[in-house]
C-alpha positions as CSV (number, residue, x, y, z in Angstrom):
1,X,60.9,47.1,2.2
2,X,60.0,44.9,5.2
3,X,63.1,46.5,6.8
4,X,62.6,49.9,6.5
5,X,60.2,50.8,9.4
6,X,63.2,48.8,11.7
7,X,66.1,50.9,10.6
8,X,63.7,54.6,10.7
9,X,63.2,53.2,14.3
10,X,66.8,52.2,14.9
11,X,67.8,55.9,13.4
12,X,65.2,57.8,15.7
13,X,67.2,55.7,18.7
14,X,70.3,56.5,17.6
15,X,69.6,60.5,17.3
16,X,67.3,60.1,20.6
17,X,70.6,58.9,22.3
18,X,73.2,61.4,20.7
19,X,70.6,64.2,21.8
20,X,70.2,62.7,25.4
21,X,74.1,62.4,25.5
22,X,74.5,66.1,24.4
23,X,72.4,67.1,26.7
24,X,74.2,65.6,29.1
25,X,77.3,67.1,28.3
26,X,75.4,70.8,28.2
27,X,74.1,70.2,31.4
28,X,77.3,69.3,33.4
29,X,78.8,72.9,31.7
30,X,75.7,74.7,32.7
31,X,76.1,73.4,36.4
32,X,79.9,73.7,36.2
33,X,79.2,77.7,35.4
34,X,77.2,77.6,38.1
35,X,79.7,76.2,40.8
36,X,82.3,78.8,39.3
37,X,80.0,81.6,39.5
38,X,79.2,81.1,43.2
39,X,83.1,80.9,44.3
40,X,83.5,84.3,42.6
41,X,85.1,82.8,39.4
42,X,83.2,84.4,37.0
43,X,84.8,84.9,33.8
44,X,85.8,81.3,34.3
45,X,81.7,80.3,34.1
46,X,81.2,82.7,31.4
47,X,83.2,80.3,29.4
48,X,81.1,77.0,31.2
49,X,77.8,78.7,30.0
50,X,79.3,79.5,26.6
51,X,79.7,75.9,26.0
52,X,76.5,74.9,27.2
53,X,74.8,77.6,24.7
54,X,76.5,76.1,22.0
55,X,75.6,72.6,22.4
56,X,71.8,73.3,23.0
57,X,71.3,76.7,21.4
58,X,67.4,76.6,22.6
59,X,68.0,76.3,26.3
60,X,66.1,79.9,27.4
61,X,68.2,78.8,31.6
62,X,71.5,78.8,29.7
63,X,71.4,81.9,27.6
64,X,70.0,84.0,30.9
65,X,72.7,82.4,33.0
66,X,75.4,83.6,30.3
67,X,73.5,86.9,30.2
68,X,73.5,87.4,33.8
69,X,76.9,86.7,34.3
70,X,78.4,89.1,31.6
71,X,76.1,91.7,33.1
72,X,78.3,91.1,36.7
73,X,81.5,91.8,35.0
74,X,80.5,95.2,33.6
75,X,81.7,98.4,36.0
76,X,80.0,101.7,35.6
77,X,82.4,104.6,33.7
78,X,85.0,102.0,33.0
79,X,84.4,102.5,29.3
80,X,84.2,98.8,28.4
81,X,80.3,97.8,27.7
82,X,81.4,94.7,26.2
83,X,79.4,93.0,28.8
84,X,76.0,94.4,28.8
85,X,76.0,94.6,24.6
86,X,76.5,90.7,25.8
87,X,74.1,90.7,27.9
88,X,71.7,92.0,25.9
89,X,72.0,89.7,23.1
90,X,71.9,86.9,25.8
91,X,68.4,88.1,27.2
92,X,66.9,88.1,24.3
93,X,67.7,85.0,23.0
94,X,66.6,83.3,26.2
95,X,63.2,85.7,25.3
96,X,63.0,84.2,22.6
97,X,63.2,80.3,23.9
98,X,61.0,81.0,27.2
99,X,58.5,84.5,25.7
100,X,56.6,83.6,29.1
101,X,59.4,83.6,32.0
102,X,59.3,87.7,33.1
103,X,62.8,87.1,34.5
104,X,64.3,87.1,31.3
105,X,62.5,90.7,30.2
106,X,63.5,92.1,33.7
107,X,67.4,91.0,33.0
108,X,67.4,92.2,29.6
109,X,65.7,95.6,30.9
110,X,68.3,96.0,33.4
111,X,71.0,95.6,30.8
112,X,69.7,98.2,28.2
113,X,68.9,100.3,31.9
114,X,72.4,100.1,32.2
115,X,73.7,101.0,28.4
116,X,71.1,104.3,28.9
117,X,73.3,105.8,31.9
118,X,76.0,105.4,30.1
119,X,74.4,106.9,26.9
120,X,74.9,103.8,24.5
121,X,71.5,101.9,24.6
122,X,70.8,102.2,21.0
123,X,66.9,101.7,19.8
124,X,65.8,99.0,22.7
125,X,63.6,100.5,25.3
126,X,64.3,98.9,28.8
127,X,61.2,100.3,30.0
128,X,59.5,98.1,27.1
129,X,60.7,95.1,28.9
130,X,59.9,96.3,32.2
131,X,56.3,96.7,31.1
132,X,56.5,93.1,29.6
133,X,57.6,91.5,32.9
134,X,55.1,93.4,34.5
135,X,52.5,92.2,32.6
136,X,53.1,88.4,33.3
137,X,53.6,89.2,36.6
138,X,52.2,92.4,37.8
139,X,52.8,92.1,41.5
140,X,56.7,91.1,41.3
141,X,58.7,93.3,43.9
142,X,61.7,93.2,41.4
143,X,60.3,94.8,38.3
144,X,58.1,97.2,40.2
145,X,60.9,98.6,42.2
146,X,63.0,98.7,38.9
147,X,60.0,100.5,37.0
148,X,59.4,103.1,39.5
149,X,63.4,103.9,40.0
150,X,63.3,104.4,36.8
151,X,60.5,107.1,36.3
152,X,62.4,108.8,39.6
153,X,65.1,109.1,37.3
154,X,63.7,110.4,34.9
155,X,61.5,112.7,37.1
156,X,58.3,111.3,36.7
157,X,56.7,111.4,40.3
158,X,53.2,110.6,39.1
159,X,54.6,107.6,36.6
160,X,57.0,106.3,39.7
161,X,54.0,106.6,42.2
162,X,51.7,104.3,40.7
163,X,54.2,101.7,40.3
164,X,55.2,102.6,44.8
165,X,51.4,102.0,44.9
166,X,51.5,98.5,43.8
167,X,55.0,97.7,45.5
168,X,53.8,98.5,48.5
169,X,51.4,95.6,49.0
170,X,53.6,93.0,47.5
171,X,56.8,94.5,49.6
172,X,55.5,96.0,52.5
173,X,59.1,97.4,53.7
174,X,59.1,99.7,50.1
175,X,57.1,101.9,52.5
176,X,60.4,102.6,54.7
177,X,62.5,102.3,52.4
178,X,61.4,104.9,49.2
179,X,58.4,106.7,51.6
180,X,60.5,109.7,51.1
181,X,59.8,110.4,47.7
182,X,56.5,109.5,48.1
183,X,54.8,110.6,51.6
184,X,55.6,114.1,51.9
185,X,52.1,115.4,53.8
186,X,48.9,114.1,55.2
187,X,47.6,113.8,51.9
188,X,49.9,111.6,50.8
189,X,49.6,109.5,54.2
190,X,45.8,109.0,53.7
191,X,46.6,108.3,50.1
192,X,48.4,105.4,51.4
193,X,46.3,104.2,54.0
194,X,43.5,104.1,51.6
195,X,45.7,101.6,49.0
196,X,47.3,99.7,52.2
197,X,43.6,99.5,54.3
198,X,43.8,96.8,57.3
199,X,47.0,94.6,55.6
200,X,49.6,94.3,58.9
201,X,53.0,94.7,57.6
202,X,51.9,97.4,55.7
203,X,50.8,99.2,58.1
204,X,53.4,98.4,60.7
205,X,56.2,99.5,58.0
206,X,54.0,102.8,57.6
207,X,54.3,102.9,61.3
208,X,58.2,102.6,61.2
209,X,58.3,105.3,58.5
210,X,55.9,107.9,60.6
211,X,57.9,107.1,63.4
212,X,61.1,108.1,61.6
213,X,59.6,111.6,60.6
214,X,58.6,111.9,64.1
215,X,54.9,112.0,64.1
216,X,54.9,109.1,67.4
217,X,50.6,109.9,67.2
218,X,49.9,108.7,63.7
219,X,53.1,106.1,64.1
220,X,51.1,104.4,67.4
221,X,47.8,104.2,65.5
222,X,49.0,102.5,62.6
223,X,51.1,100.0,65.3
224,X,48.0,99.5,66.9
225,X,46.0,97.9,64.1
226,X,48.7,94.7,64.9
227,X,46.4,92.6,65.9
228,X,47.6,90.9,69.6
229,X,47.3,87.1,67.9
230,X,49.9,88.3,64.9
231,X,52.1,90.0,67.6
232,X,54.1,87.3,68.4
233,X,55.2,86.0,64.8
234,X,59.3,86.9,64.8
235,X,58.7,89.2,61.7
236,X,56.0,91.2,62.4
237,X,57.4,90.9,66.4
238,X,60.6,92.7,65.8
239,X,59.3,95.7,63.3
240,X,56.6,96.4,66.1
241,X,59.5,96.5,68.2
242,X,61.5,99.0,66.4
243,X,58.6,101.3,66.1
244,X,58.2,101.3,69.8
245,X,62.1,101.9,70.0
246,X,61.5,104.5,67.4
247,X,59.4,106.6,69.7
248,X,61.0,105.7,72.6
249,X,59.0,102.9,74.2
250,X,61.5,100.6,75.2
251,X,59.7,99.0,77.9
252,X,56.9,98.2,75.3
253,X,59.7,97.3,72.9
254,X,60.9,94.3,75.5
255,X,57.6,93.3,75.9
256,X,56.5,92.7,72.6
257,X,60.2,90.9,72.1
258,X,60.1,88.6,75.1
259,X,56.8,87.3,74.3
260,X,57.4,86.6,70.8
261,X,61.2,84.6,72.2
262,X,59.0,82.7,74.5
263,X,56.5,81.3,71.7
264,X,59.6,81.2,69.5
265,X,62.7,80.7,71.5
266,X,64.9,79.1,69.1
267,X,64.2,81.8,66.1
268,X,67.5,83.3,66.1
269,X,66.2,86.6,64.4
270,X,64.0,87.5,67.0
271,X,66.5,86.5,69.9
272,X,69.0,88.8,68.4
273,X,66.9,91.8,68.2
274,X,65.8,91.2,71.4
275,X,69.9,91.2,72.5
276,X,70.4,94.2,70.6
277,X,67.7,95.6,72.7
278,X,69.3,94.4,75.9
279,X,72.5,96.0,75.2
280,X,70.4,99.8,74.0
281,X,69.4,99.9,77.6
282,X,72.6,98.4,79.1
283,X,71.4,95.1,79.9
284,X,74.5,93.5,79.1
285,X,74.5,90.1,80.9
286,X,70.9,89.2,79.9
287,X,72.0,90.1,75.8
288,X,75.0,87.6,76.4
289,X,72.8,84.9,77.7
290,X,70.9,85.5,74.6
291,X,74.0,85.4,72.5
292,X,74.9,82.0,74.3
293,X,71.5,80.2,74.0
294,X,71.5,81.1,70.1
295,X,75.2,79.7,69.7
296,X,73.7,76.6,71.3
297,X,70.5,76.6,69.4
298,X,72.0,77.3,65.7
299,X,75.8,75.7,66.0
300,X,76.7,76.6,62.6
301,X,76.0,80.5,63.5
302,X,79.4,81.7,63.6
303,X,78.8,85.5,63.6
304,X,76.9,85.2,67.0
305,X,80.5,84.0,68.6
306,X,82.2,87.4,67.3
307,X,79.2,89.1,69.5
308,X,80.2,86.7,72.9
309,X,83.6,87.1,72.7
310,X,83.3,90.4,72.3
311,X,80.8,91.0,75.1
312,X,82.4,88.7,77.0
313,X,85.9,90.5,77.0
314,X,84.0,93.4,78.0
315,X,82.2,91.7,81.5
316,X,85.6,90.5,82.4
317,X,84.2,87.1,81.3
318,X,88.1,86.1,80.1
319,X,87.8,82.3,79.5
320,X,84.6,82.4,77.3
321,X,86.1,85.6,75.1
322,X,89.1,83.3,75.0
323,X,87.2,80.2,74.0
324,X,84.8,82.2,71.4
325,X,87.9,84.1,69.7
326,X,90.0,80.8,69.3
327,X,87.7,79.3,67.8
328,X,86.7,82.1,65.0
329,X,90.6,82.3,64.5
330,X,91.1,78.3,64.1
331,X,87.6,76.9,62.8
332,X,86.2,79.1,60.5
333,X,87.4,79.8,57.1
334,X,85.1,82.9,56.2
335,X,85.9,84.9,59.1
336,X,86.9,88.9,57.5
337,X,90.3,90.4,58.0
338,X,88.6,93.0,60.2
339,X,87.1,90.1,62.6
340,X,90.7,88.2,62.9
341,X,92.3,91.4,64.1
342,X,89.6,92.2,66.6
343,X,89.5,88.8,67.9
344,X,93.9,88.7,68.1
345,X,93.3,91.8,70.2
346,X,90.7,90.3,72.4
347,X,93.4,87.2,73.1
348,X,96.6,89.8,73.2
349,X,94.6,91.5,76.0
350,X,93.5,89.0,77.8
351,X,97.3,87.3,77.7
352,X,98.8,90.4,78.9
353,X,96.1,90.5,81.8
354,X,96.9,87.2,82.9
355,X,100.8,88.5,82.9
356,X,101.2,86.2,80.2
357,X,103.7,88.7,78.4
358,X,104.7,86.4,75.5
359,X,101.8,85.0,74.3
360,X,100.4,88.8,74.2
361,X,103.3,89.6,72.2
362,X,102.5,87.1,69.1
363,X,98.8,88.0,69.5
364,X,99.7,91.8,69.1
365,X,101.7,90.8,66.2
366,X,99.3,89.0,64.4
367,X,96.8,91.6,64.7
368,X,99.3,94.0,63.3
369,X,99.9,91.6,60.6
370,X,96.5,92.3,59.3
371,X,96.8,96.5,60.0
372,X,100.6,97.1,59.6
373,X,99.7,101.0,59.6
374,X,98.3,101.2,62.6
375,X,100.8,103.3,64.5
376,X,98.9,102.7,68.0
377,X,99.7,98.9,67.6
378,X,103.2,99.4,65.9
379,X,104.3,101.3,69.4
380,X,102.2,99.0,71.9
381,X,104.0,96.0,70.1
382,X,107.1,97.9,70.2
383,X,106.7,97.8,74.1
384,X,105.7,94.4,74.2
385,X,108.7,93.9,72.3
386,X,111.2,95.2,75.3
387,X,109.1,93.6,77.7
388,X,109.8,90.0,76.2
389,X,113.5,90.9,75.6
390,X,113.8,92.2,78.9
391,X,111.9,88.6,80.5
392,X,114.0,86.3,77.9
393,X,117.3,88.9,79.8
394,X,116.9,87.8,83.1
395,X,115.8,84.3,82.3
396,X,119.6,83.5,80.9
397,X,120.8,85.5,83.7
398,X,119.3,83.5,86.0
399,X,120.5,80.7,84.1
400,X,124.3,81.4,83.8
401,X,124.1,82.2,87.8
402,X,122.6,78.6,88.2
């Protein structure tokens, strides 16, 4: 009997370590599903997280993972609801690991969402879940937006306004972006201002919104509660702008921009806006020095080079457009069919500029390559076509009379 309490211990080791190891194991197909997911090869991590549900059944991550990932596959009016009836009974076992996480109501509430529009949602009640979400966290942009969309659909103003109420606080640009369902007279507007009071991106967004309806008065008052110590942080810096572009104070617009670059010159958000602005009032030079310091200051900022080569072309500036669009072509992998053929053009131009008739020809080609429709470049490589024919002609003339 002496020996017993040594070989419970040795068994508890012995399951400790098979548990450890399966975890393991569950773990590297979780994470594996992951890295699938994120290169677009989903169905491929639906099988990753599949696995990992198996081998540890009460891990709430893994279930919601599976769950979100079957929801991605599923396209409105295809007929197939395979993956939200997945979904759904992914969320709620991952409810029922993790009752506490709100993400896990909000996902499953989106899934039977879903199943409703397409008139198959059964007995669940997503707005049941939204509530639940809500409840453990009632200030969560997500499941507020999602609970007032869904009274606007089913045309319950007063249900979807409380919710805009409470969104607008925790996600100031809500106010821009649903105001028109919900600020439709002075009423409303004082309404608002009353839930919003003194709160500065609140009332700057109200001020963006007003601005849009074109009431410049009550757009400039809001705009004016910024205090002059906030205006130079890059956020609230470049919406103060655009309401002063709004109602066309540009000059006020630059201001407000260049001091916020000078406190904050290597924020490449604010510099662009304050490019953008540049170009609006035909500034072109001074947004391409912008353009150039923020390729400087953020390397790994490839977009901006598509903006320099672009601009560059256009100032005659040949040599950077050159160097900008050859390097987009040859060192970066994510670069979009429609970039590639804009920058081909930039080089075919250029080329045939410089009277270098050959190179222009394979640059027009390539770009063709990628829009093989476009009857404008079939006929202007067509003519490029003769032109090299017609050089390559008189260059074995010239040789044969040597």
């Amino acid at each position: 009997m002496k020996f017993l309490p040594d070989l419970v211990s040795a068994l508890l080791a012995l399951l400790f370590s098979a548990y450890l190891s399966i975890a393991f194991i569950a773990e590297k197909k979780f994470l594996e599903g992951g890295r699938l997911e994120q290169t677009g090869k989903t169905i491929e991590s639906i099988a990753r997280y599949e696995e990992a549900t198996e081998l540890l059944p009460d891990r709430s991550q893994y279930h919601a993972a599976l769950g979100e990932a079957a929801m991605s596959t599923y396209e409105a009016r295809s007929g197939n609801y395979r993956p939200l009836v997945m979904a759904e009974h992914e969320f709620q076992k991952a409810i029922d690991a993790d009752p506490l996480y709100p993400y896990n109501y909000y996902f499953m509430a989106q899934a039977l969402d879903k199943l409703e529009i397409e008139g198959k949602n059964g007995n669940a009640s997503a707005e049941a879940y939204y509530r639940k979400a809500i409840n453990i966290d009632p200030s969560h942009p997500w499941f507020l937006s999602a609970m007032m969309k869904r009274k606007l659909r089913h045309n319950d103003r007063q249900g979807a306004r409380k919710y805009f109420n409470g969104l607008v606080l925790s996600y100031p640009p809500s106010i821009d972006i649903y105001g028109e369902s919900f600020i439709q007279n002075d009423s409303d507007i004082k309404a608002l201002e009353r839930i919003i009071g003194l709160d500065v991106e609140a009332n700057l967004y109200l001020a963006s919104f007003l601005a849009r309806k074109n009431m410049p008065e009550k757009a400039m008052a809001h705009a004016s509660l910024v205090p002059e110590s906030r205006s130079t942080e890059p956020d609230i810096a470049v919406q103060l702008s655009r309401v002063y572009r709004a109602i066309g104070k540009n000059g006020e617009a630059e201001r407000v921009l260049k001091k916020a670059h000078k406190s904050w010159p290597r924020e490449r958000y604010l510099a662009m806006s304050l490019a953008s602005l540049y170009l609006s009032e035909g500034k072109q030079n001074e947004a391409l020095a912008i353009y150039e310091k923020t390729q400087r200051d953020h390397p790994d900022y490839w977009q901006v080079r598509l903006r320099i080569a672009r601009l560059a072309e256009k100032l005659e500036k040949d040599d950077l457009a050159l160097k900008n669009a050859y390097f987009l072509l040859t060192g970066v992998d994510q670069l979009d069919s429609k970039s590639k053929r804009q920058m081909h053009l930039i080089i075919a131009r250029i080329e045939e500029k410089r009277g270098d008739v050959e190179g222009a020809y394979i640059s027009y080609k390539r770009a063709l390559a990628i829009t093989p429709e476009d009857k404008n470049l079939i006929k202007k490589v067509e003519q490029m076509e003769d032109q090299v024919t017609r050089i390559k002609w008189k260059r074995k003339k010239e040789g044969l009379s040597e």
